[in-house]
N, CA and C atoms as an extended XYZ file, in Angstrom:
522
Properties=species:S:1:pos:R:3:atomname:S:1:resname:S:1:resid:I:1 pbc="F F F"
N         9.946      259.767      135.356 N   UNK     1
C        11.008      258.796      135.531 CA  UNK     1
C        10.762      257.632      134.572 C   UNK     1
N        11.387      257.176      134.327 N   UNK     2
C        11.650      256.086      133.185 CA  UNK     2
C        11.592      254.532      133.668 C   UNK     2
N        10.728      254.175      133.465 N   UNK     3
C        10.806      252.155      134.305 CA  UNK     3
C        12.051      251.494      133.503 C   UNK     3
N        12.874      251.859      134.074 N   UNK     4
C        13.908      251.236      134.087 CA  UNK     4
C        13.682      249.238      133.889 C   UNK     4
N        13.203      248.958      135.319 N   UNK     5
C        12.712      247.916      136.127 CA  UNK     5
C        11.467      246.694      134.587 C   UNK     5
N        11.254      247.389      134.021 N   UNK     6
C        10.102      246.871      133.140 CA  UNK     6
C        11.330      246.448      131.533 C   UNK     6
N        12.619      246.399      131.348 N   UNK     7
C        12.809      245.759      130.294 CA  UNK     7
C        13.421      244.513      130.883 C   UNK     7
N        13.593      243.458      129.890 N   UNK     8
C        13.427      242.487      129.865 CA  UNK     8
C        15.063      241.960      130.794 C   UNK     8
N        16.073      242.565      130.667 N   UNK     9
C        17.324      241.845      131.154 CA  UNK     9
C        17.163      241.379      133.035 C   UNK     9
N        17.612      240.877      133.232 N   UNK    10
C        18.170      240.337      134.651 CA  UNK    10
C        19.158      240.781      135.001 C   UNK    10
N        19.472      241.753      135.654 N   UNK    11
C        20.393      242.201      136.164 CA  UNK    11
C        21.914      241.169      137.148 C   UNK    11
N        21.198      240.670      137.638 N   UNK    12
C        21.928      239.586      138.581 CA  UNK    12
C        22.812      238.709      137.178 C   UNK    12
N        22.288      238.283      136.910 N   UNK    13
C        21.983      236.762      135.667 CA  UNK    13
C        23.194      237.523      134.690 C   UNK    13
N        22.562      238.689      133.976 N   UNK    14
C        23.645      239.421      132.959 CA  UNK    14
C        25.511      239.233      132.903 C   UNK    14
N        25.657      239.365      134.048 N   UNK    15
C        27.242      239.064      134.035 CA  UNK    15
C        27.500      237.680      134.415 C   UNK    15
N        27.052      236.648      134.178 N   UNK    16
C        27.174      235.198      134.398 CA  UNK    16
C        26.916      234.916      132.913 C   UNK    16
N        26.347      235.622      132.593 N   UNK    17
C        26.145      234.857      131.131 CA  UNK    17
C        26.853      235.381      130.228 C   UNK    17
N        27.804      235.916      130.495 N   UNK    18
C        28.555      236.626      129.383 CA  UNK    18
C        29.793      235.983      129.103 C   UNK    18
N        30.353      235.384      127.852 N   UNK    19
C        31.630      234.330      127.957 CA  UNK    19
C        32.199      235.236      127.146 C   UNK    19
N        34.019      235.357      127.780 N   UNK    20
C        34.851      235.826      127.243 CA  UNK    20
C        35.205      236.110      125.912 C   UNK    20
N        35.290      234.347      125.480 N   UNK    21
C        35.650      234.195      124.036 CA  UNK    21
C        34.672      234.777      123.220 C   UNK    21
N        33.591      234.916      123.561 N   UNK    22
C        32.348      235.755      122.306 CA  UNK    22
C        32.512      236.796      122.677 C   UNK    22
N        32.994      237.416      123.486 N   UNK    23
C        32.909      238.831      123.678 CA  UNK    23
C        34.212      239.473      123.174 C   UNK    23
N        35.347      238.675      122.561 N   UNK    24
C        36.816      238.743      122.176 CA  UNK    24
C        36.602      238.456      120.731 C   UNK    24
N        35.618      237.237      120.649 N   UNK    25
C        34.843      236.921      119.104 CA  UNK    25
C        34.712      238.259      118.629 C   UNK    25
N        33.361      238.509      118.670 N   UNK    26
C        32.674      239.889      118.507 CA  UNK    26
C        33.691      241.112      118.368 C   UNK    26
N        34.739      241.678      119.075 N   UNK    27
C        35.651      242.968      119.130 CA  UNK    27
C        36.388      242.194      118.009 C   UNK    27
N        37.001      241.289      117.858 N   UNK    28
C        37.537      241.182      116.655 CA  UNK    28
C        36.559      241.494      114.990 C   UNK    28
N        35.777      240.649      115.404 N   UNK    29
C        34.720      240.964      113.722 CA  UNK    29
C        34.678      242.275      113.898 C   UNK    29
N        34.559      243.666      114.859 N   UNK    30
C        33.576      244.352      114.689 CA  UNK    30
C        35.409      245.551      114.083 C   UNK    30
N        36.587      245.011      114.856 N   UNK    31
C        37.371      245.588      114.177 CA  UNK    31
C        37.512      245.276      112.734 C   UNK    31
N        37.934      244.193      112.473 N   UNK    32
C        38.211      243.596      111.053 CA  UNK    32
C        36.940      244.564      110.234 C   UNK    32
N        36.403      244.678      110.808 N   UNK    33
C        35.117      245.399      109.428 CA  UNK    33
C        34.951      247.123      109.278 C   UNK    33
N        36.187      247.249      110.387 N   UNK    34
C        36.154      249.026      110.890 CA  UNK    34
C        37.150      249.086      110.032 C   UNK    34
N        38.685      248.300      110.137 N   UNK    35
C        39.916      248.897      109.505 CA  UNK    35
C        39.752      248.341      107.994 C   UNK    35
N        39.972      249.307      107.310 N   UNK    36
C        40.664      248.508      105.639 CA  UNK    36
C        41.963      247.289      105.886 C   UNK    36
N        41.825      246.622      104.895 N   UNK    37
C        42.925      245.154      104.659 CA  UNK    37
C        44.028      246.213      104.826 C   UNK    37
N        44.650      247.137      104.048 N   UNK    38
C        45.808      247.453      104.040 CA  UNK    38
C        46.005      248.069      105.493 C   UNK    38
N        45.015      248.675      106.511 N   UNK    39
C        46.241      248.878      107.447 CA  UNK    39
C        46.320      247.663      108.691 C   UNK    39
N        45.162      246.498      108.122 N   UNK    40
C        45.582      245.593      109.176 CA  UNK    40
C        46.908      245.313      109.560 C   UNK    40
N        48.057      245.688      108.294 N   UNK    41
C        49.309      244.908      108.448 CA  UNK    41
C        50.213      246.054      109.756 C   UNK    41
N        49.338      247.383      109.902 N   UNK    42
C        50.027      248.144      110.899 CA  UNK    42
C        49.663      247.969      112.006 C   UNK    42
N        48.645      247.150      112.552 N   UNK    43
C        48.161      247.140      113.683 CA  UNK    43
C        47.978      245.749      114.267 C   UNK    43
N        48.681      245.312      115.146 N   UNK    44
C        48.167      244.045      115.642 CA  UNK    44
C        47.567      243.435      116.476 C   UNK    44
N        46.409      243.171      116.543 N   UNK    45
C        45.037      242.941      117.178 CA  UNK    45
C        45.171      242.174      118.379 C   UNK    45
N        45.631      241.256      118.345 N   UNK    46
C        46.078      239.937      119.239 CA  UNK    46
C        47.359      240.806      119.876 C   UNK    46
N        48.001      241.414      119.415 N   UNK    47
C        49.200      242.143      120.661 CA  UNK    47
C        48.310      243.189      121.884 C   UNK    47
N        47.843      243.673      121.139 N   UNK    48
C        46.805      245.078      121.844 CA  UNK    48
C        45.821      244.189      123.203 C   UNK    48
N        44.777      243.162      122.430 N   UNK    49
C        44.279      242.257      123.007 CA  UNK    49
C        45.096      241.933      124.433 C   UNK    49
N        46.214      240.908      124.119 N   UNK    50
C        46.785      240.700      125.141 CA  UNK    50
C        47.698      241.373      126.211 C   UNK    50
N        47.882      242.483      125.635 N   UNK    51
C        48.453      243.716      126.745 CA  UNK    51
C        46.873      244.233      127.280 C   UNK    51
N        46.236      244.300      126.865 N   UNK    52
C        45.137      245.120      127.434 CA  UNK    52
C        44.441      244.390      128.923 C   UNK    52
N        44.208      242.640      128.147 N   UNK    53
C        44.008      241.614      129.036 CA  UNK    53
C        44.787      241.462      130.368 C   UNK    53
N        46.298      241.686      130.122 N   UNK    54
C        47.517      241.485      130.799 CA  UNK    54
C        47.198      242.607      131.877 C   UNK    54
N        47.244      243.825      131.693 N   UNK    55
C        46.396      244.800      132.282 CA  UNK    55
C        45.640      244.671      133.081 C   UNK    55
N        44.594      244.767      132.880 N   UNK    56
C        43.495      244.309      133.877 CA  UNK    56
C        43.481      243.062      134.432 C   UNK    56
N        43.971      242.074      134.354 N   UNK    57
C        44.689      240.940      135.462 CA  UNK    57
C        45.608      241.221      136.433 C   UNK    57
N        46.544      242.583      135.769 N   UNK    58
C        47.400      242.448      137.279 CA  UNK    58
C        47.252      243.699      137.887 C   UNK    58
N        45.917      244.430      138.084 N   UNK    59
C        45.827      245.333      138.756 CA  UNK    59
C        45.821      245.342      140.395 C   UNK    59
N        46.025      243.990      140.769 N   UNK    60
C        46.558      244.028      142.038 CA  UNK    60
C        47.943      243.503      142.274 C   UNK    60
N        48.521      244.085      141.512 N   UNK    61
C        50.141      243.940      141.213 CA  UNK    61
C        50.807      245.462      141.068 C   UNK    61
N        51.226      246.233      141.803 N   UNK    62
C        51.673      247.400      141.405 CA  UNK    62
C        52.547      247.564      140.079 C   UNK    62
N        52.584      248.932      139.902 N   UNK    63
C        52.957      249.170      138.298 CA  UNK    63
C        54.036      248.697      137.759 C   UNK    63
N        55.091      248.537      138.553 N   UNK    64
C        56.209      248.066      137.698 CA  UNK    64
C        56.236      246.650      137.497 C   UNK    64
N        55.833      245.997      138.432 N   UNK    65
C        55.319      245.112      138.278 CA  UNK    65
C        54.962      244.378      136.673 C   UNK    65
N        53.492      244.857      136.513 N   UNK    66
C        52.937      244.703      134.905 CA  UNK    66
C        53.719      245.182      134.089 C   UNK    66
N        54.831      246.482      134.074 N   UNK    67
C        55.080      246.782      132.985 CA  UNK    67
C        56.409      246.130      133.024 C   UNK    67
N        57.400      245.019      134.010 N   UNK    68
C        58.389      244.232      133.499 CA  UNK    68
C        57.350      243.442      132.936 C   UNK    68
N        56.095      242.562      133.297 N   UNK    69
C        55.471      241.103      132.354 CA  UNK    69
C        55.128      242.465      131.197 C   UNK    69
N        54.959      243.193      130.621 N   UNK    70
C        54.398      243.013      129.218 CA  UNK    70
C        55.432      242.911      128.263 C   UNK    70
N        56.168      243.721      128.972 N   UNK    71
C        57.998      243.588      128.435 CA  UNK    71
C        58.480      242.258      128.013 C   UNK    71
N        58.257      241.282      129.249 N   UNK    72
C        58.589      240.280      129.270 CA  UNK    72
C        58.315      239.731      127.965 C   UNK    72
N        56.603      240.101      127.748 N   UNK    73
C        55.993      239.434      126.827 CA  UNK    73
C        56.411      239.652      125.390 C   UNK    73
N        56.720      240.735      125.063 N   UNK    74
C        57.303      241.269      124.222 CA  UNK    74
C        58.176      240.983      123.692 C   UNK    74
N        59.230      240.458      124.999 N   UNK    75
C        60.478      240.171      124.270 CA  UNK    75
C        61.110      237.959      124.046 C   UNK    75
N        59.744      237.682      124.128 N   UNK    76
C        59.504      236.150      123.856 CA  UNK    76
C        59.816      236.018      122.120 C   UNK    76
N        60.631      234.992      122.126 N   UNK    77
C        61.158      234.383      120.845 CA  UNK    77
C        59.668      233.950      119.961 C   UNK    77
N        59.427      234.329      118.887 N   UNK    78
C        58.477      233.895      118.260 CA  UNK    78
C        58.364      232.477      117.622 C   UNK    78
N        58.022      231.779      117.213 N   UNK    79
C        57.749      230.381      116.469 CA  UNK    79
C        58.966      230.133      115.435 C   UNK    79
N        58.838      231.302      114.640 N   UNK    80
C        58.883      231.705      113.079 CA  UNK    80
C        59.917      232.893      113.111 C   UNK    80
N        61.391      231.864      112.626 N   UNK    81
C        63.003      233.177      113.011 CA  UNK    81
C        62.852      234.343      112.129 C   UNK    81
N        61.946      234.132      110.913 N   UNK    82
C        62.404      234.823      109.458 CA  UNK    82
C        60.441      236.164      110.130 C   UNK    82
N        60.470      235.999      111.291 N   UNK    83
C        58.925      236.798      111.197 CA  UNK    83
C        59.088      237.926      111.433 C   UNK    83
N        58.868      238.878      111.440 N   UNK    84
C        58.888      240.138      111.345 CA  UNK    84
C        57.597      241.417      111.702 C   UNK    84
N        58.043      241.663      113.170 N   UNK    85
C        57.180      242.370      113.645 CA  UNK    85
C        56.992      243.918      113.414 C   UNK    85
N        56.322      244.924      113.410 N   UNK    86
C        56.690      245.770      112.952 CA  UNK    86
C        55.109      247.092      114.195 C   UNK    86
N        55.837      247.947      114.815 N   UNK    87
C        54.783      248.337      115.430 CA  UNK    87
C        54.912      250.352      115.253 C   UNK    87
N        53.876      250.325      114.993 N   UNK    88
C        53.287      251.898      114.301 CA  UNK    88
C        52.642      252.732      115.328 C   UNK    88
N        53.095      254.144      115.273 N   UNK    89
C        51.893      254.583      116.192 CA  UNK    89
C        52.246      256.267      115.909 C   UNK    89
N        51.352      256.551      116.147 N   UNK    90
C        51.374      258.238      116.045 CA  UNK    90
C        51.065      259.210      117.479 C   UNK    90
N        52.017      259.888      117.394 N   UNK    91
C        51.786      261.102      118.703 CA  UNK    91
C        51.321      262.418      117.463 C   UNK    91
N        51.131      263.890      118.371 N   UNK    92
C        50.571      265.182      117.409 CA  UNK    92
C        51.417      265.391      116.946 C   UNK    92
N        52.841      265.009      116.710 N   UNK    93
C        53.633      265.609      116.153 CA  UNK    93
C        54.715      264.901      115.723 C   UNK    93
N        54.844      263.404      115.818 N   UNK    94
C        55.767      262.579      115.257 CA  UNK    94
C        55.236      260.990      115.041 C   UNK    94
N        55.482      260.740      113.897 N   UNK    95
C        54.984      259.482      113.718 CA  UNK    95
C        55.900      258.032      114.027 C   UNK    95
N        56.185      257.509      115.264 N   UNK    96
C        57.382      256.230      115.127 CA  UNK    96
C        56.628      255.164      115.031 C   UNK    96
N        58.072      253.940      114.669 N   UNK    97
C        58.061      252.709      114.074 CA  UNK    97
C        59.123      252.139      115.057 C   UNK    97
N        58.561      251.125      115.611 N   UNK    98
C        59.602      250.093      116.503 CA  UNK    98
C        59.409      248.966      116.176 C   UNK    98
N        60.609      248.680      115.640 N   UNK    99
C        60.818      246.714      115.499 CA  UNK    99
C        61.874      246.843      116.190 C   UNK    99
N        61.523      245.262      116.710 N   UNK   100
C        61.893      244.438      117.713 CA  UNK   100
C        63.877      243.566      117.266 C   UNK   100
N        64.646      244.013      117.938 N   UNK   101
C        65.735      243.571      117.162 CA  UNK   101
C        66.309      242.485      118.208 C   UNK   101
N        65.838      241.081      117.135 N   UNK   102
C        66.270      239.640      118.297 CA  UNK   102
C        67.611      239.652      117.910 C   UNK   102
N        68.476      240.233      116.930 N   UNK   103
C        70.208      239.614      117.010 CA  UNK   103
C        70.786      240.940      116.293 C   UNK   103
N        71.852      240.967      117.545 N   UNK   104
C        72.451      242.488      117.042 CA  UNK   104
C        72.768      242.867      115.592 C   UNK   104
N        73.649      241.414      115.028 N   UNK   105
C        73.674      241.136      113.269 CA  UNK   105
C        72.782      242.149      112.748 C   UNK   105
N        71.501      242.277      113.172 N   UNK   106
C        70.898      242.678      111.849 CA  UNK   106
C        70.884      243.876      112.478 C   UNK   106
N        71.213      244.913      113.106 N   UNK   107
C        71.565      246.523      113.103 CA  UNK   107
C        72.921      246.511      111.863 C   UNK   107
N        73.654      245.663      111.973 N   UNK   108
C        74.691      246.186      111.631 CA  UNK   108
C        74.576      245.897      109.671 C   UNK   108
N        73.808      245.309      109.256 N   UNK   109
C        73.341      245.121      107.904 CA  UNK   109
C        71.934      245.978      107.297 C   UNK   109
N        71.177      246.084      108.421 N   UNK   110
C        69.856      247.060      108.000 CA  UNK   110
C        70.246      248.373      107.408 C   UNK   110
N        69.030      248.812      106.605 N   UNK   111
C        69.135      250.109      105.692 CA  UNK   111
C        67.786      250.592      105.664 C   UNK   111
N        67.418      251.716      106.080 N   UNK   112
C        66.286      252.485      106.335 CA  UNK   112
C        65.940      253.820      105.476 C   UNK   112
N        65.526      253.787      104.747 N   UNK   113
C        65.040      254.745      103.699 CA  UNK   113
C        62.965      255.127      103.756 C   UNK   113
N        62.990      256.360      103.437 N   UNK   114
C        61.898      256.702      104.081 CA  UNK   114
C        61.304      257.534      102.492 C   UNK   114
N        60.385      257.675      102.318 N   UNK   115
C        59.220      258.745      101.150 CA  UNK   115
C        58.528      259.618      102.094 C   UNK   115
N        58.060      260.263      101.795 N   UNK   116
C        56.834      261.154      102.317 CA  UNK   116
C        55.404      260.498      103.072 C   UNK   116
N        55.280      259.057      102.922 N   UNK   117
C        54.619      258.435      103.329 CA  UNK   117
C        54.844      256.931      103.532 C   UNK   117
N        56.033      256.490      103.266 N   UNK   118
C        56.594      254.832      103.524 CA  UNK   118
C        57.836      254.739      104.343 C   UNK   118
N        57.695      253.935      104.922 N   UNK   119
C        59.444      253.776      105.412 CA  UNK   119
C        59.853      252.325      104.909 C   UNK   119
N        60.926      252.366      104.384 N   UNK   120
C        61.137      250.831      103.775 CA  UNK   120
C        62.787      250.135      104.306 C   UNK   120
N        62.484      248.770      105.121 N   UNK   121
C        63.175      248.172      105.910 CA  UNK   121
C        64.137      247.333      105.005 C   UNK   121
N        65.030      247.284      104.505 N   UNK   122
C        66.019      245.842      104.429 CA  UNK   122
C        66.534      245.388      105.126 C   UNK   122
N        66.753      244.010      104.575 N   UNK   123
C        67.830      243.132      105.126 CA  UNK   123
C        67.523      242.672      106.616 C   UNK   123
N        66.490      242.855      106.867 N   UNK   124
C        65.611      242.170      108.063 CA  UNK   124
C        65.150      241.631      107.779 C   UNK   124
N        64.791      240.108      108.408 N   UNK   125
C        65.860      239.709      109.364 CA  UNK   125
C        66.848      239.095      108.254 C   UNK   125
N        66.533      238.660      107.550 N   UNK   126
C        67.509      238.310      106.296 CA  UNK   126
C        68.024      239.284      105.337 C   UNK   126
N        69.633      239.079      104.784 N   UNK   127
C        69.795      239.699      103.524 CA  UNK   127
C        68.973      239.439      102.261 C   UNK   127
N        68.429      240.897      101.745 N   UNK   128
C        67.881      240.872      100.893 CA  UNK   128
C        66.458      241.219      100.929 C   UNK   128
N        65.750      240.791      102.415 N   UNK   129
C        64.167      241.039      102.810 CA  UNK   129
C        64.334      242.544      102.458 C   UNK   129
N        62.956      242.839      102.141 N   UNK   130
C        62.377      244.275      102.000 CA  UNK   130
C        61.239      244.074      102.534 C   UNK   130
N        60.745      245.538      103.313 N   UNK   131
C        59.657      245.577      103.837 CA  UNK   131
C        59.305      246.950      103.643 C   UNK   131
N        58.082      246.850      102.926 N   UNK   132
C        57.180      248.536      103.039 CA  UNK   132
C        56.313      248.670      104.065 C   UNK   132
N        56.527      250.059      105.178 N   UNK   133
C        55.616      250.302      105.665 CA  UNK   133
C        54.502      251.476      105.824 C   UNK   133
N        53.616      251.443      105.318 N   UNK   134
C        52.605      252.721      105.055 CA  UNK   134
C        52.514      253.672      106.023 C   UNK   134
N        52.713      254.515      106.066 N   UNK   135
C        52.732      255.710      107.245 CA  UNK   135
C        51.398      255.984      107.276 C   UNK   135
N        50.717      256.363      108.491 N   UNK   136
C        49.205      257.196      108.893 CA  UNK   136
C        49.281      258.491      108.603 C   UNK   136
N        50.500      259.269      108.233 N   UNK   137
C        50.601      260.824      107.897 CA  UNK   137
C        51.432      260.924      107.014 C   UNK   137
N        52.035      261.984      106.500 N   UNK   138
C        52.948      262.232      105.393 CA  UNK   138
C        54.027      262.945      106.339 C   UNK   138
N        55.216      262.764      106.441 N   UNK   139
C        56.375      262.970      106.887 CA  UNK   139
C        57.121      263.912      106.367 C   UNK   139
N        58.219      264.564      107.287 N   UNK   140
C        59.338      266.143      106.542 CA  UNK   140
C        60.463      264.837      105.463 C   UNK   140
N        60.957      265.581      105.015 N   UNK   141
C        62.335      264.929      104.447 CA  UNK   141
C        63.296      265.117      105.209 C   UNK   141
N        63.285      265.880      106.142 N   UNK   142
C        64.984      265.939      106.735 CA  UNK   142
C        64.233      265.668      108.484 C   UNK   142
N        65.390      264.926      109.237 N   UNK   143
C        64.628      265.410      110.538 CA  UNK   143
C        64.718      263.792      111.157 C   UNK   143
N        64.639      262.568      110.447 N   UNK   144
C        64.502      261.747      110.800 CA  UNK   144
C        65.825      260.987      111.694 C   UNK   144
N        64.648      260.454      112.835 N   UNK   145
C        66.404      259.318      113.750 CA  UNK   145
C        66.082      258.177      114.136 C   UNK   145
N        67.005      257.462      114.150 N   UNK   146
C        67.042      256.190      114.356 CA  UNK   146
C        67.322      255.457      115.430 C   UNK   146
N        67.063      255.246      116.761 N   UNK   147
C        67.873      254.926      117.451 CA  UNK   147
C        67.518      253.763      118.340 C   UNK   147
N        68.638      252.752      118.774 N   UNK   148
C        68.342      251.228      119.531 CA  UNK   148
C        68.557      251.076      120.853 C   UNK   148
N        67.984      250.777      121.644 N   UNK   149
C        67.662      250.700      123.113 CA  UNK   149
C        66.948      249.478      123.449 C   UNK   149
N        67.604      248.610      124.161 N   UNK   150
C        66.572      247.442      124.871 CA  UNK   150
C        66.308      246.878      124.149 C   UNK   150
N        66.710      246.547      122.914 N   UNK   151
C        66.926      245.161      122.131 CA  UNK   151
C        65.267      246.150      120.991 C   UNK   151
N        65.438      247.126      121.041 N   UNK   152
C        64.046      247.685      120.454 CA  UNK   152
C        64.891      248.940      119.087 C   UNK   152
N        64.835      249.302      117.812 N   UNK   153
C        65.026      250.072      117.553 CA  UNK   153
C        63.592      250.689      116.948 C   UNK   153
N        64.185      252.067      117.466 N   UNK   154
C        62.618      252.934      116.996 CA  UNK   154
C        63.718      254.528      116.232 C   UNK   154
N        62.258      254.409      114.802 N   UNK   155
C        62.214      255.041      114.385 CA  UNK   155
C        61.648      256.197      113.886 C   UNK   155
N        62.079      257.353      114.298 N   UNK   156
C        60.719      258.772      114.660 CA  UNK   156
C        60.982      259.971      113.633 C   UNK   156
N        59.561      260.364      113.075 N   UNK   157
C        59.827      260.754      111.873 CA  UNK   157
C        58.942      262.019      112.359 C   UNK   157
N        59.215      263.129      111.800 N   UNK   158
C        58.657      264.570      112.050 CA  UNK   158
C        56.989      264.344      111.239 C   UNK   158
N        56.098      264.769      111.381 N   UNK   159
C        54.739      264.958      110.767 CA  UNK   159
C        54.978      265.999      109.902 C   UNK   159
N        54.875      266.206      108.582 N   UNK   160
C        54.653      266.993      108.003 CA  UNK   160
C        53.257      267.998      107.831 C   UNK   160
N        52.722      268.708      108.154 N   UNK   161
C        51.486      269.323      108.233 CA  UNK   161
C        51.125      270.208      106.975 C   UNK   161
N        50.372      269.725      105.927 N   UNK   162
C        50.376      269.950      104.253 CA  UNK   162
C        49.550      270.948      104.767 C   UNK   162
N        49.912      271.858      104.817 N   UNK   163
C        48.352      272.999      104.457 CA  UNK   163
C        48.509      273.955      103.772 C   UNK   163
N        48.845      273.484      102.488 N   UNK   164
C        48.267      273.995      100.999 CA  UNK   164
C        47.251      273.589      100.322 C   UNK   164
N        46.584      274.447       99.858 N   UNK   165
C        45.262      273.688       99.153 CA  UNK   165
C        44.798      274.489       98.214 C   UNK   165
N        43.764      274.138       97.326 N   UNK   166
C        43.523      274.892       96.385 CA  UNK   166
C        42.137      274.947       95.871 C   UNK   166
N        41.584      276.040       95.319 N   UNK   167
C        40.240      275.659       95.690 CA  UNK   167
C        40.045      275.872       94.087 C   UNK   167
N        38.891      274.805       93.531 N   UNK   168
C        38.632      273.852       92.870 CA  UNK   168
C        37.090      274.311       92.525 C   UNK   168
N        37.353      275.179       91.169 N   UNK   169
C        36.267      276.189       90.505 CA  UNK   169
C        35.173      275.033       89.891 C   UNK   169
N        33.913      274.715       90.219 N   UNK   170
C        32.264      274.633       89.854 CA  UNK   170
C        32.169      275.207       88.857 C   UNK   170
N        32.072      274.581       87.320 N   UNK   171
C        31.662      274.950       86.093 CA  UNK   171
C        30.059      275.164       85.987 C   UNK   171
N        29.038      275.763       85.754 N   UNK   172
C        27.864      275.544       86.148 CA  UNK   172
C        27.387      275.275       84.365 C   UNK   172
N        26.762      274.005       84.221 N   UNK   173
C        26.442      273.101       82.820 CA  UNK   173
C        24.893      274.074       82.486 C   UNK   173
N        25.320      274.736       81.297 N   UNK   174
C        24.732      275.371       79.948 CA  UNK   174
C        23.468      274.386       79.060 C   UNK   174
């Protein structure tokens, strides 16, 4: 058996001494140094954070409960009219994109064009804005939909699954 009992922590003591903010400190540095700069702009740290937080606070609140407040939270006016949220995520077999649509106006001016790996937004929230967004997979060309619900439009794109490959002849140096 292993003496457990013989290293140095305090068991009691351990969870008193542990403060939030360094422990929220810390998960941030330890992400920032996991993801590359370019896909920070797909993922937002402080949203995840505070749904997760939101979560485990109202677990003595039944479910529907939490999931009208995250909603709620979600659908709070930001600081900044011209800001532009943009949220990414992948299932096994389709990759969507949901931004948040604060004024009907801009369904009726937006233009959505897609590559094999970008989807690119105009005219949100302003005429003329462009926005590139990097896909986590490479996408079909045909297949894609668009559709708005709950002040949310999401956009879901088929996964393309490349499996062609080619194998790549070893010259052996003379």
């Amino acid at each position: 058996m292993f003496p457990w009992n013989m290293f140095p922590f305090n068991k009691n003591n351990l969870m008193k001494q542990l403060n939030p903010q360094d422990i929220e400190k810390q998960v941030q540095n330890m992400l920032s140094q996991f993801m590359p700069g370019k896909w920070e702009c797909m993922f937002n740290h402080e949203d995840m954070l505070k749904r997760a937080t939101s979560m485990f606070q109202n677990t003595d609140q039944n479910t529907t409960n939490s999931a009208t407040n995250s909603s709620a939270q979600d659908q709070q006016p930001s600081s900044n009219p011209t800001e532009f949220d943009v949220n990414v995520f992948e299932t096994f077999d389709d990759i969507y994109v949901r931004i948040p649509i604060k004024d009907e106006e801009w369904l009726k001016r937006v233009k959505i064009f897609h590559t094999s790996n970008q989807v690119i937004i105009e005219n949100i929230p302003e005429v003329g804005h462009r926005h590139v967004i990097t896909l986590p997979s490479l996408i079909k060309k045909k297949g894609t939909v668009a559709q708005y619900k709950d002040e949310m439009l999401e956009i879901k794109m088929t996964k393309n699954a490349d499996m062609q490959y080619t194998e790549v002849d070893v010259a052996e140096k003379l």
